[in-house]
VEXDRENKOL-794393 format. One line per 8 residues: for each residue x, y, z of C-alpha. Coordinates in pm, 1 decimal, decimal comma, always signed. Example, Ala and Ser with C-alpha at 12.3 -4.5 7.8 and 13.67 -1.06 7.14 Angstrom:
<rs>
+1230,0:-450,0:+780,0; +1367,0:-106,0:+714,0
</rs>
This chain:
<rs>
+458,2:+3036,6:-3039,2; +150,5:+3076,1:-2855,8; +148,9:+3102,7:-2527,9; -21,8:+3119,9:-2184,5; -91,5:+3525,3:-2196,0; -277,7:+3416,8:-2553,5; -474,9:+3178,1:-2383,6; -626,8:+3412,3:-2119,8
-711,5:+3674,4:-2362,8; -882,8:+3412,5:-2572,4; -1109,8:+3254,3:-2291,1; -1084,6:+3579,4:-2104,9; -973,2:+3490,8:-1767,3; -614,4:+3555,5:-1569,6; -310,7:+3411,2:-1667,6; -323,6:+3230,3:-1320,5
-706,5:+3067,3:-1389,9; -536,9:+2937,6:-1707,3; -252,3:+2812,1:-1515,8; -457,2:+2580,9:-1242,0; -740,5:+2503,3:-1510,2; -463,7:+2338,2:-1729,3; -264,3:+2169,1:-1494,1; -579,8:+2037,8:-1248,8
-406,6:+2215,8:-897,3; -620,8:+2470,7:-741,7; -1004,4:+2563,3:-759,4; -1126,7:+2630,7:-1086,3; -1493,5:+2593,4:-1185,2; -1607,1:+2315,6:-1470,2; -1780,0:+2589,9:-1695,2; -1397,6:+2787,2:-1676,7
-1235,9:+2484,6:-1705,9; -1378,2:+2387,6:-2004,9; -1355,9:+2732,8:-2152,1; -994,4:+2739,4:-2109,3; -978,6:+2434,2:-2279,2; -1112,1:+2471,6:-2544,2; -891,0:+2816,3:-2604,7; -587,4:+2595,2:-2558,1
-692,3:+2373,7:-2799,0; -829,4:+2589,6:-3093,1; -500,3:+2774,5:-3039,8; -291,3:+2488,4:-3039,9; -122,2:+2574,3:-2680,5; +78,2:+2311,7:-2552,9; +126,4:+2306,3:-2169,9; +555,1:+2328,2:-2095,1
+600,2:+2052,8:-1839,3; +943,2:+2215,1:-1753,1; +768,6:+2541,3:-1694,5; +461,8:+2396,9:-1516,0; +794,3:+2179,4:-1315,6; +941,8:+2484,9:-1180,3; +626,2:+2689,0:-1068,7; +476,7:+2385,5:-882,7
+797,2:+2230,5:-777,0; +599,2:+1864,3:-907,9; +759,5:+1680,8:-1198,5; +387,0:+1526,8:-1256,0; +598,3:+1171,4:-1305,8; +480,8:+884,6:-1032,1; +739,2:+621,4:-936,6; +597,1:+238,2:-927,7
+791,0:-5,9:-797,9; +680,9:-383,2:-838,3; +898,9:-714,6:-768,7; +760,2:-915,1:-1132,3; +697,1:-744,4:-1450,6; +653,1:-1100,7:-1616,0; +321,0:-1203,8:-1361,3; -68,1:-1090,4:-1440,8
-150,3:-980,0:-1151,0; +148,9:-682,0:-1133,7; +87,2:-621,0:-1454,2; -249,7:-515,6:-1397,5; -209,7:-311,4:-1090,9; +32,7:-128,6:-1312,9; -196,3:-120,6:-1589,9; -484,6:+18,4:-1375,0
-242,8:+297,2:-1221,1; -83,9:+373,3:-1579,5; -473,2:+518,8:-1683,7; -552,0:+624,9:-1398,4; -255,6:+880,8:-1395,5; -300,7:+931,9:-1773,6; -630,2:+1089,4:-1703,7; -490,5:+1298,0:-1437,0
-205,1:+1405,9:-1657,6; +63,4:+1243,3:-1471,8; +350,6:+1044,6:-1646,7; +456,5:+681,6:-1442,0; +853,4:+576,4:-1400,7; +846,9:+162,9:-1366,8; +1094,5:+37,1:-1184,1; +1090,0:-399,3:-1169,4
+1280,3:-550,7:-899,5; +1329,9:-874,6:-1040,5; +1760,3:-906,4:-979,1; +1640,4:-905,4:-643,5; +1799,4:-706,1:-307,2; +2046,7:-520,9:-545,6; +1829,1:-364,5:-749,7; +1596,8:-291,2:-472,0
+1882,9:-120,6:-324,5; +1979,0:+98,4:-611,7; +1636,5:+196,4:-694,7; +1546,5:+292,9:-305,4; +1917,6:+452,7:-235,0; +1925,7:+650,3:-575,4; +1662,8:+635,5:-832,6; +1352,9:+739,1:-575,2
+1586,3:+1026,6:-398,8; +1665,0:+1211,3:-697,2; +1409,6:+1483,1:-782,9; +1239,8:+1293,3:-1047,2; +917,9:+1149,7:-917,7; +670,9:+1300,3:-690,6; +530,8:+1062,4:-517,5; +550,4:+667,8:-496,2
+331,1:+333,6:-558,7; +494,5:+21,7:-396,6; +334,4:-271,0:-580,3; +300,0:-625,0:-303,9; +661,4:-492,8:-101,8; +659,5:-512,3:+217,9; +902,9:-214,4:+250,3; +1154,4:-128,6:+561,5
+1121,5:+159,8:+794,7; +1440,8:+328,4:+670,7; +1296,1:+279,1:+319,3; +992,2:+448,5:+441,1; +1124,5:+711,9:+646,4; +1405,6:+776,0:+340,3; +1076,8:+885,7:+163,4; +893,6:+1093,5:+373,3
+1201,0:+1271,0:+431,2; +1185,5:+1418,4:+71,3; +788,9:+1448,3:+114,8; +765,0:+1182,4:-125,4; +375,2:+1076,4:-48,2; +391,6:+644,1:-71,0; +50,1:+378,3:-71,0; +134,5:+37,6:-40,8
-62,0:-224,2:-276,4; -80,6:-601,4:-128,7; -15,3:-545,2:+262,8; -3,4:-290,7:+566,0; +302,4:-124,4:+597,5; +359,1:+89,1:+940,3; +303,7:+431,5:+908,3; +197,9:+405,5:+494,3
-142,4:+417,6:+358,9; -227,5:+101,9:+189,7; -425,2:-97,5:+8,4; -507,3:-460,5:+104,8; -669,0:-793,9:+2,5; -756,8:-1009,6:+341,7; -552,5:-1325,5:+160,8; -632,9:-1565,0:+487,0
-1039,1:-1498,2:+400,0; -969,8:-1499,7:+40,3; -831,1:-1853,5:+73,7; -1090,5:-1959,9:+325,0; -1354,7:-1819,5:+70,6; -1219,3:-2042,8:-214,7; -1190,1:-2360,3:+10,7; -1527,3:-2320,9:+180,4
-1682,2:-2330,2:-194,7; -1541,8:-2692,7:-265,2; -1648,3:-2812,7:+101,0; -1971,7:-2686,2:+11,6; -1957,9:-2911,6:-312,2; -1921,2:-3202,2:-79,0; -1521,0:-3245,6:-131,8; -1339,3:-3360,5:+168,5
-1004,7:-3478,6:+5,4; -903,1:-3127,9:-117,4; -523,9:-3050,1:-205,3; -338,3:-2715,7:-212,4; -43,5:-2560,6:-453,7; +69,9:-2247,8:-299,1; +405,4:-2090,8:-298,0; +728,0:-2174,1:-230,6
+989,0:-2032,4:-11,6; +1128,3:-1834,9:-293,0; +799,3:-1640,5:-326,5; +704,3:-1640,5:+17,4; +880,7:-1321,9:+130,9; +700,9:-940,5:+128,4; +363,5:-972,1:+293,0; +380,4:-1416,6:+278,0
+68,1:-1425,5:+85,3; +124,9:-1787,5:+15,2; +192,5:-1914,2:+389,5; -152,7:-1665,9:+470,4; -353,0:-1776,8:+156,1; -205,5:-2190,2:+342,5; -335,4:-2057,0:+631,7; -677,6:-1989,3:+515,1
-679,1:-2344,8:+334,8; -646,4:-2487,5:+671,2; -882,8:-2279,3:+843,6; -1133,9:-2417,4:+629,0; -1105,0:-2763,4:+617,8; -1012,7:-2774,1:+1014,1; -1386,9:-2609,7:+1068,1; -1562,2:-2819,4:+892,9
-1354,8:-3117,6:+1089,4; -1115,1:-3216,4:+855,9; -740,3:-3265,7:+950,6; -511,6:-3120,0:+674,0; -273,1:-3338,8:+503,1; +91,5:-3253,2:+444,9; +81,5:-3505,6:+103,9; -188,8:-3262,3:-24,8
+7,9:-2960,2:-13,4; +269,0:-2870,1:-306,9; +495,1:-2577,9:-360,0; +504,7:-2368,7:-693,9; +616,0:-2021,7:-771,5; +269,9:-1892,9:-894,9; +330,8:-1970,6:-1270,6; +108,0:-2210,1:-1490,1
+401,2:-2385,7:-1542,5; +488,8:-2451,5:-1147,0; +96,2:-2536,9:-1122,5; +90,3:-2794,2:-1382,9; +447,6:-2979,1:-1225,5; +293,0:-3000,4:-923,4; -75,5:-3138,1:-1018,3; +92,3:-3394,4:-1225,7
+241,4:-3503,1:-884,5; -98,6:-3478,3:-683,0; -328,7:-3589,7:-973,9; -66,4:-3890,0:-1082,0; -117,4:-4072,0:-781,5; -362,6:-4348,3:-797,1; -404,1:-4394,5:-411,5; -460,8:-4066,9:-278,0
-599,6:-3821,0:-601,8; -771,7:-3544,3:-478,9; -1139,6:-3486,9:-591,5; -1023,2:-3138,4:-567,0; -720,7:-2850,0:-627,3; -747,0:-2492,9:-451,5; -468,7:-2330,8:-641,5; -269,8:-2015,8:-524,3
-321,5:-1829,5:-826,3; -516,4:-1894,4:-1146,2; -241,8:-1915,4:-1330,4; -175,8:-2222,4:-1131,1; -469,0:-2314,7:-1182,1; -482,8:-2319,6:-1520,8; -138,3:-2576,1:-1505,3; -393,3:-2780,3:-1313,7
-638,3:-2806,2:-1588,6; -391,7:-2866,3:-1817,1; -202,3:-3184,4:-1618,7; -536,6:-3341,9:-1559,2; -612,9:-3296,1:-1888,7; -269,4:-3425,6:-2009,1; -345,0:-3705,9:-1714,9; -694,6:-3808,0:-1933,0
-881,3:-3654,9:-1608,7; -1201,9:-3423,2:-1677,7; -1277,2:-3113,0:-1503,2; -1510,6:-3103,0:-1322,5; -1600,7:-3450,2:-1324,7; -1283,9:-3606,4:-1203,9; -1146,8:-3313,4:-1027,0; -1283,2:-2971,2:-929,3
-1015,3:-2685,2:-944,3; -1025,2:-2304,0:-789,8; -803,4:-2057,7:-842,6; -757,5:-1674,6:-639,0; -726,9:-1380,2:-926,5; -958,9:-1368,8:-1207,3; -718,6:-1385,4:-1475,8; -765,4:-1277,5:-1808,9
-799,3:-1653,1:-1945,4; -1050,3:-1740,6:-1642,2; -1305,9:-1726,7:-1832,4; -1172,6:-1922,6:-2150,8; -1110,5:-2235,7:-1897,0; -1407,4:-2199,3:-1717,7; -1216,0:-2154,6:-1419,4; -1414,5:-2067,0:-1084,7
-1206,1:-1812,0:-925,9; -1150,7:-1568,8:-614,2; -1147,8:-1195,2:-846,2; -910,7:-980,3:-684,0; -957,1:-671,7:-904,0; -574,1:-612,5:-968,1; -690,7:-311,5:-1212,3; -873,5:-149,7:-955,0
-626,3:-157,0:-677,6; -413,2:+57,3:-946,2; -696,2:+345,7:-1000,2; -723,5:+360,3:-635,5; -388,6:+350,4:-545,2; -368,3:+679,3:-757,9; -705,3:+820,6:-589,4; -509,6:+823,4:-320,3
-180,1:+911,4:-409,9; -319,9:+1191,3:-610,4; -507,1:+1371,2:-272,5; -248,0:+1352,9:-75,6; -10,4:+1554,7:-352,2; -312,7:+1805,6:-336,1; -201,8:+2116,1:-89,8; -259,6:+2036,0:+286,0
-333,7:+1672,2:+218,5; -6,3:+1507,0:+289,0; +13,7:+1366,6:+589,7; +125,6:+1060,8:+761,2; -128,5:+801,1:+823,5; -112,1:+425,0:+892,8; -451,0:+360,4:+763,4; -507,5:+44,6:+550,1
-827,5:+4,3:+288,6; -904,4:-337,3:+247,1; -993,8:-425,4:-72,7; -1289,6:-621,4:-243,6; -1299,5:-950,1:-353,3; -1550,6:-1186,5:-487,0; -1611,5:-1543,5:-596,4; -1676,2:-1608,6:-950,6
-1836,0:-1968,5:-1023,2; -1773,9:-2144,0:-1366,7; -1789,0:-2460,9:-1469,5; -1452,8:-2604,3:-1337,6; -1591,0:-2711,6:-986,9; -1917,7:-2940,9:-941,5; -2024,0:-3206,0:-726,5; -1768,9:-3520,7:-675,0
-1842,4:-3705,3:-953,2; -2068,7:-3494,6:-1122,4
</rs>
């Protein structure tokens, strides 16, 4: 079996320059790096992660922990942090918290405390400050995706502006009678994106003089099917139809479109609709949207995850990167009317 002494003959370096060339800790320079390499390779050497384990004291394995496995946006953060790591050579350990506090409790009290992940991603929890402290403990480096968490680095999307953004776009259409589906109180919990995103709604529409109306606001849980329930209610209604929907989520948004389409309504004619995401089917409906970048958030999640596991780098720090977003016009707002 070959092995890491045959490797440093080959490319002619120490055992030691073929140790942090291979496994990406420590100082090595490209021109060595790819030398080594490419000895590795044409000799077929195959890097021991229980060997490379016990001299670093890292299992190379990165602990995500999200509350929905079934809802786009998660699955993309996790998506963008699964390559991310892949690159870097690090394996990821999913944990879903969708049974709720008793799962979160096992996988805090047990699964993250044994030796089996070096560092941790919390995906849109808003964790607790023995949760936190339970982590740092073990020098477990955390960044927190979705909101600021005291004393964690994290990574945030301003969801009050975000809203404003995609409310501000219809007033700017010339809609005045503008509705809202956000979340309910069973989503409403780490971070309460939808009561900030509700916020943001009424922001808008109260600066540009308009008084919001309870009627126009319904409750989903984020899922087309929640979306299209609760347009059917707010597009059914002969009296007081909106001339436009500012959904929570595009995949609410897309339940929209489909209930005024199932109500013989046309978008954009009859009703304008905006969602917050950029989905993957956006762009299939047409649907004008606030992008979010989920995948993004993932790969730089990891950036930083990954410099703080670097020697001298991990340290405390309450320091929150907001995050970009953007709006993305297609054809499923216009003009009242038009």
């Amino acid at each position: 079996m070959v092995g890491i002494d045959d490797v440093a003959r080959h490319a002619g370096v120490s055992t030691a320059t073929v140790s942090r060339a291979l496994s990406g800790n420590g100082h090595v320079s490209p021109a060595t790096r790819l030398k080594v390499e490419a000895s590795a390779g044409e000799l077929g050497y195959v890097v021991s992660s229980t060997a490379s384990s016990l001299a670093s004291g890292r299992m190379k394995n990165i602990g995500v922990v999200v509350p929905f496995l079934d809802r786009w946006f998660f699955s993309s953060v996790v998506e963008g942090a699964q390559k991310s790591l892949l690159k870097n050579g690090y394996d990821l350990t999913l944990f879903s918290l969708t049974g709720g506090g008793g799962e979160r409790r096992i996988v805090f009290n047990h699964f993250l405390l044994r030796q089996r992940v070096d560092a941790v991603i919390a995906i849109s929890l808003e964790l607790t400050t023995t949760e936190v402290a339970t982590l740092h403990a073990l020098d477990k480096p955390l960044v927190g995706v979705g909101g600021p968490i005291e004393g964690v680095r994290t990574l945030t999307i301003d969801d009050v502006a975000v809203a404003r953004l995609a409310t501000e776009h219809l007033l700017s259409l010339g809609h005045t009678r503008i509705a809202h589906i956000g979340g309910n109180e069973d989503v409403d919990r780490d971070f309460h994106l939808p009561t900030n995103r509700r916020v943001g709604y009424e922001l808008a529409l109260t600066a540009a003089g308009i008084t919001p109306a309870a009627e126009l606001f319904r409750p989903a849980d984020f899922t087309m099917k929640s979306g299209y329930q609760a347009a059917i209610q707010l597009l059914g209604n002969p009296r007081g139809r909106p001339s436009a929907v500012f959904a929570g989520s595009d995949e609410m948004a897309i339940g929209v479109i489909l209930a005024a389409r199932d109500l013989g309504l046309v978008v954009p004619r009859d009703v304008s609709v905006i969602g917050i995401d950029d989905h993957e089917l956006a762009d299939f409906f047409g649907l004008t949207t606030i992008a979010q970048f989920p995948q993004g958030q993932g790969e730089k999640a990891v950036e930083i995850l990954l410099d703080r596991l670097r020697p001298g780098q991990n340290q405390l720090s309450s320091l929150n990167t907001p995050m970009p977003f953007e709006l993305l016009v297609r054809s499923s707002t216009a003009r009242p009317g038009e």
